[in-house]
RODO-2510 file (C-alpha; in nm, 4 decimals, decimal comma):
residues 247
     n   res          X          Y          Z
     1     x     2,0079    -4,6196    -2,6276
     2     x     2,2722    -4,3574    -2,5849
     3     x     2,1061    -4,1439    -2,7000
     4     x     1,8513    -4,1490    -2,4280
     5     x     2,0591    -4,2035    -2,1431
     6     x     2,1799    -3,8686    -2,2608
     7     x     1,8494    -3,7314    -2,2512
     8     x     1,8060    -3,8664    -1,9496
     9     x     2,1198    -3,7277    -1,7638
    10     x     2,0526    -3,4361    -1,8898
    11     x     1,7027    -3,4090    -1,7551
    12     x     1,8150    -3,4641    -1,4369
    13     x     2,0764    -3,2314    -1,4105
    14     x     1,8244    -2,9811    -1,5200
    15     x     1,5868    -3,1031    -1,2193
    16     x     1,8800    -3,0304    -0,9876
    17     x     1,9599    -2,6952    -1,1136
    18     x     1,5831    -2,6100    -1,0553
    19     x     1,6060    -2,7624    -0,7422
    20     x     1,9198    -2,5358    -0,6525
    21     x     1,7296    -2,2096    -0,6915
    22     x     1,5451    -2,0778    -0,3638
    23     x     1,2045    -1,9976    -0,4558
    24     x     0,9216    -1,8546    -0,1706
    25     x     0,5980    -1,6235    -0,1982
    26     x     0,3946    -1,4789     0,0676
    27     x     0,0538    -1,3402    -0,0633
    28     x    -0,2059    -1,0810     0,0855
    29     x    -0,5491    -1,0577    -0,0202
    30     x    -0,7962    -0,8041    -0,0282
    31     x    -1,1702    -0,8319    -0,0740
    32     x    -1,3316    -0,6763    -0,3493
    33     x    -1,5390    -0,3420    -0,3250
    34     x    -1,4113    -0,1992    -0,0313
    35     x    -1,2865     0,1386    -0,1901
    36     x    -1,4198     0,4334    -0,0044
    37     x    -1,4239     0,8708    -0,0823
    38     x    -1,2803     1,0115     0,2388
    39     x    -1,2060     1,3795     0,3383
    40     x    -0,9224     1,4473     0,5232
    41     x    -1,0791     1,6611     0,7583
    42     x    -1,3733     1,4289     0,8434
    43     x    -1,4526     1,3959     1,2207
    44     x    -1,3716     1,1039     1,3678
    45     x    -1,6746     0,8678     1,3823
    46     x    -1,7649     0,9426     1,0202
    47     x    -1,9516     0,6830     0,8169
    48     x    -1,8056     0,6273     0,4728
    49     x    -1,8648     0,5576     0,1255
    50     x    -1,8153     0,2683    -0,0398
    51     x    -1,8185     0,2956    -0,4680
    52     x    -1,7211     0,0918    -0,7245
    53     x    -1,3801     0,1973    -0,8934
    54     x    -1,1924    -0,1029    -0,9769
    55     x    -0,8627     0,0722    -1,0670
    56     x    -0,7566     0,1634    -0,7195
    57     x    -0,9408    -0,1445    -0,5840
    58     x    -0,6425    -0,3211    -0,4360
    59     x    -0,7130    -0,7209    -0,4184
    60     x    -0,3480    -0,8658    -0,3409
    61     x    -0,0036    -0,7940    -0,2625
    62     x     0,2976    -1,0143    -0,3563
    63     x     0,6006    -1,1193    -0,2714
    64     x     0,8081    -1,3983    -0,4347
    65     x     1,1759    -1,4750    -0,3409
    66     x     1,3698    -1,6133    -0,6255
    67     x     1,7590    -1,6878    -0,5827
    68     x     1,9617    -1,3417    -0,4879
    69     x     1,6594    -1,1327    -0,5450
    70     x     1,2680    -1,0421    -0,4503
    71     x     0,9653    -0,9336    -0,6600
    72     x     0,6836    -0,7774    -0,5174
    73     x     0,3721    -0,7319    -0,7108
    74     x     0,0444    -0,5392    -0,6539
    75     x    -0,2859    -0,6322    -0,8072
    76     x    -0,6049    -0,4474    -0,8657
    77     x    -0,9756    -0,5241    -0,9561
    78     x    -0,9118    -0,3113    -1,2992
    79     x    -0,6534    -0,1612    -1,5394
    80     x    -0,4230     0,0818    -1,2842
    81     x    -0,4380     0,4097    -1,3626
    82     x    -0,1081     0,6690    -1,4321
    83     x    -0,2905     0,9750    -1,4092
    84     x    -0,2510     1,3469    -1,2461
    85     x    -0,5104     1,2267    -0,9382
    86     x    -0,4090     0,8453    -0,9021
    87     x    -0,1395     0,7506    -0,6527
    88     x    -0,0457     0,4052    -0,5775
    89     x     0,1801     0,2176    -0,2854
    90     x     0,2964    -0,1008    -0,1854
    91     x     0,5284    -0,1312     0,1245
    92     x     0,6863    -0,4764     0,2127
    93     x     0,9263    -0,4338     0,4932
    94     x     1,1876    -0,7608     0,6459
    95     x     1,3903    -0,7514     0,9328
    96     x     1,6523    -0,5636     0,7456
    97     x     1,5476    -0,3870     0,4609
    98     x     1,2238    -0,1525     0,3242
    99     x     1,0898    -0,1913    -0,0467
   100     x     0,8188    -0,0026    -0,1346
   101     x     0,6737     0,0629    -0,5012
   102     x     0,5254     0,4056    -0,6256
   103     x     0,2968     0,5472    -0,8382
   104     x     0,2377     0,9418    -0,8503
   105     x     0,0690     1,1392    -1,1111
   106     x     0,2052     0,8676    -1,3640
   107     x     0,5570     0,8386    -1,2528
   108     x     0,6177     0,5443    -1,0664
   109     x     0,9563     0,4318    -0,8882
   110     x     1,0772     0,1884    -0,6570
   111     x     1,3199     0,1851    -0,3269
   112     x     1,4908    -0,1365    -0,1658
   113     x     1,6872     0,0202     0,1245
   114     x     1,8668    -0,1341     0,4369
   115     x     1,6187    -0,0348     0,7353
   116     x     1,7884     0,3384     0,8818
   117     x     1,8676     0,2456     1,2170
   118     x     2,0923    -0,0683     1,0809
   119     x     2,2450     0,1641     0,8400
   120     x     2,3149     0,3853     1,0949
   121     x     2,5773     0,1025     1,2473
   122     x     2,7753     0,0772     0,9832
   123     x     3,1570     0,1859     0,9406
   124     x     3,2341     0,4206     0,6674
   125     x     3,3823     0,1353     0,4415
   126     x     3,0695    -0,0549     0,4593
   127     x     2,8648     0,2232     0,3632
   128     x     3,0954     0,2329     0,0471
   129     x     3,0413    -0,1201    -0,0186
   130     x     2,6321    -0,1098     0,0572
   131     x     2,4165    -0,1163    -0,2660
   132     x     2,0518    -0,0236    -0,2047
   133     x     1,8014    -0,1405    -0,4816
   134     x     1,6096     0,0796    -0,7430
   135     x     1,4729    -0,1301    -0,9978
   136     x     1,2284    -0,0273    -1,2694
   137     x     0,8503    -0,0323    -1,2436
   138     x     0,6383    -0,2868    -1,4876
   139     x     0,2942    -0,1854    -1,4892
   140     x     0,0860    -0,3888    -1,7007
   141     x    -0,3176    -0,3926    -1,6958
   142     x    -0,4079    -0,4378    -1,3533
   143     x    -0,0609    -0,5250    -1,1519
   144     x     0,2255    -0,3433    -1,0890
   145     x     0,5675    -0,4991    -0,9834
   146     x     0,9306    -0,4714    -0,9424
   147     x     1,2074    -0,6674    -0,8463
   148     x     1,4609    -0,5969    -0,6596
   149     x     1,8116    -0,7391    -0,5374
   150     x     1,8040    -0,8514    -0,2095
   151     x     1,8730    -0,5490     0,0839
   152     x     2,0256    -0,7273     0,3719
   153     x     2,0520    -1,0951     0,4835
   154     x     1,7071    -1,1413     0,7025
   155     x     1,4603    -1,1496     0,5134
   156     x     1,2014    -1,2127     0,7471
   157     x     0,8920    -1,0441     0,6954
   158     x     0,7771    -0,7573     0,9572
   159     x     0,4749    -0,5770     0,7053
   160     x     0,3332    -0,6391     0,3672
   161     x     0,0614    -0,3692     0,2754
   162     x    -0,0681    -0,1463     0,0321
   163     x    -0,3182     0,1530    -0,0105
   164     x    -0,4096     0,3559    -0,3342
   165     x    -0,6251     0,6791    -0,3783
   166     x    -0,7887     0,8717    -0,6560
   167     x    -0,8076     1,2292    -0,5983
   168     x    -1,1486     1,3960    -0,6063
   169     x    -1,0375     1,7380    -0,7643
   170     x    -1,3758     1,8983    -0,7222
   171     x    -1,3527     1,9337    -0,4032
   172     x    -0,9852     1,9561    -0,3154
   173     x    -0,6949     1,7288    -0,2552
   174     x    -0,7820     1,6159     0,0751
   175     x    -1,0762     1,4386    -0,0455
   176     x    -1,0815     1,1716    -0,2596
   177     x    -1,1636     0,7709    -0,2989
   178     x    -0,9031     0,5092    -0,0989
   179     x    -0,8481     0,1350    -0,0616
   180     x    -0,6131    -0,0497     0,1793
   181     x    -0,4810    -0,3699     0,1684
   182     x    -0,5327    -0,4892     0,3909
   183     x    -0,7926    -0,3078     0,5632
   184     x    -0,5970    -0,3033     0,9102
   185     x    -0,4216    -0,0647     0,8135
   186     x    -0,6853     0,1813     0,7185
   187     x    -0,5980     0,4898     0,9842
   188     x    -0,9442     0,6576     1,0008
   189     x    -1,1423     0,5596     1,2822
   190     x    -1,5022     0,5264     1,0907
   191     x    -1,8636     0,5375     1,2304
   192     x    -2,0836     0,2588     1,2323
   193     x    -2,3741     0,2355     0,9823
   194     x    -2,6108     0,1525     1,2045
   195     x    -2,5022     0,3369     1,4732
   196     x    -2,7697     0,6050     1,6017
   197     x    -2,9030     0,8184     1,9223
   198     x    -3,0288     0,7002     2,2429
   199     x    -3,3663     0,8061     2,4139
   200     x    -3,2926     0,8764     2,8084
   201     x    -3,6887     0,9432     2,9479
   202     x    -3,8534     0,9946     2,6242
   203     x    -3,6060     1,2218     2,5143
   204     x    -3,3518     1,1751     2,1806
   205     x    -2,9848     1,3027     2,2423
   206     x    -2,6740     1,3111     2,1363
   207     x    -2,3660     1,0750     2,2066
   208     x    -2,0394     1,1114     2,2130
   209     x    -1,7401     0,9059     2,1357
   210     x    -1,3590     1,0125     2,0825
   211     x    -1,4625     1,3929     2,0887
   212     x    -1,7082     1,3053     1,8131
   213     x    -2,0192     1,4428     1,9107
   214     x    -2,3338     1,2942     1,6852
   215     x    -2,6289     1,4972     1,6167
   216     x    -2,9822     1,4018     1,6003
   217     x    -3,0592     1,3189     1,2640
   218     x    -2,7158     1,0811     1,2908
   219     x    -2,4479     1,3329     1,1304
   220     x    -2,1505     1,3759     1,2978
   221     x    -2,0707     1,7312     1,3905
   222     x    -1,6950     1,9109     1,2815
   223     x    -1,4273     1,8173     1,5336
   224     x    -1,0791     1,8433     1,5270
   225     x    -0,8904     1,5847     1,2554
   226     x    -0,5674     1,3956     1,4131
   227     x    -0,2381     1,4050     1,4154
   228     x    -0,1918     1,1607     1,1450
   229     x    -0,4847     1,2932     0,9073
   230     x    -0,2832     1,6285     0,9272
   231     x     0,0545     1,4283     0,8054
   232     x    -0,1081     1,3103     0,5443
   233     x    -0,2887     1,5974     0,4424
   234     x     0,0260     1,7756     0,4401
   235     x     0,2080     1,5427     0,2511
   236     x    -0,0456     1,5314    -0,0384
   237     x    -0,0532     1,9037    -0,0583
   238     x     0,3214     1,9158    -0,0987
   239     x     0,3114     1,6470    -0,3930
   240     x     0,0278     1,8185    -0,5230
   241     x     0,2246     2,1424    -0,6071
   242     x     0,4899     1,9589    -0,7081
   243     x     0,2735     1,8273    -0,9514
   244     x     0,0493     2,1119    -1,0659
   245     x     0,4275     2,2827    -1,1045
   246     x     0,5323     2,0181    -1,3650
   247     x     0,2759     2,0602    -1,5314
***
């Protein structure tokens, strides 16, 4: 009889424990099959590709709260990829603080850091005192994680998303295939697949939308890329000879 009343006490101060620890999760899911090849300098109004390449197919992001610290995971159809052309990102952002996880030409790394403009308010003794977060990477089969200790003390969540990319070398490192999760966040404005010409009095003709001009037989014709294409263009071509130098 003690001996269970023992067990029992026991048991329940094990229950309380567990019931001591904060625990929360927020997931985001993304469908299946949407990975598309993209070129940078692609008019606006372009219609893309969709193929099947289930290591960069993103299909959720995680986050899990767990006592003093956070874990945020990213998932994908298939096995990820560390190669020279595969980059992968996950960005979860709270009131306070910006994690993001990164993998580039099969290094991968991760950042918890209190949000700039709050750092910027801080007195030199609490910049002594602030610890930002760089945990290690786990990638195993088809997610990649890390967890970090907790950046700041709202943890409210302002963005949780994602995007990955596979660089087609054959034809430069502007183009390649992408997936976003989720797809909101995809920055290319893209053409309709149905989308065609109009016939004013018999006649077919052109129509344009955003500067795109489309031709007859549906293509779009060159125009100016954006501001943000550009960015990113840039961006990869710096990381690309970064690469090609390391190697």
């Amino acid at each position: 009889m003690k001996m269970m009343k023992s067990g029992i006490v026991v048991i329940g101060l094990v229950m309380l424990l567990m019931l001591s620890i904060t625990v929360s999760a927020e997931t985001v899911t993304d469908g299946q099959g949407d990975v598309f090849y993209w070129d940078l300098t692609y008019p606006i109004g372009t219609v893309p590709t969709y193929v099947d390449k289930p290591n960069i197919d993103i299909t959720s992001l995680s986050v899990v709260y767990n006592g003093d610290q956070v874990t945020v995971s990213m998932e994908t159809a298939g096995p990820i990829t560390l190669g020279s052309n595969t980059l992968y990102h996950m960005y979860y952002n709270t009131s306070e603080a910006l994690y993001s996880i990164n993998a580039i030409a099969g290094e991968a790394f991760a950042t918890g850091l209190l949000r700039p403009e709050l750092l910027a308010e801080l007195t030199p003794a609490e910049i002594m005192e602030y610890q930002a977060s760089y945990p290690d990477v786990i990638i195993t089969g088809n997610t990649m994680s890390a967890t970090f200790d907790i950046v700041g003390d709202d943890t409210s969540t302002d963005a949780l998303w994602g995007n990955s990319m596979q660089i087609d070398e054959s034809a430069g490192i502007a183009a390649g295939w992408w997936d976003y999760a989720p797809n909101d966040y995809i920055p290319y404005e893209f053409g309709e697949e149905d989308s065609g010409t109009e016939e004013t009095n018999g006649d077919t003709t052109g129509e344009t939308n955003e500067g795109t001009t489309t031709t007859n037989d549906g293509s779009p014709e060159p125009s100016t890329p954006g501001f943000e294409t550009l960015a990113i263009l840039a961006a990869l071509g710096v990381a690309y000879i970064i690469l090609r130098k390391r190697n």
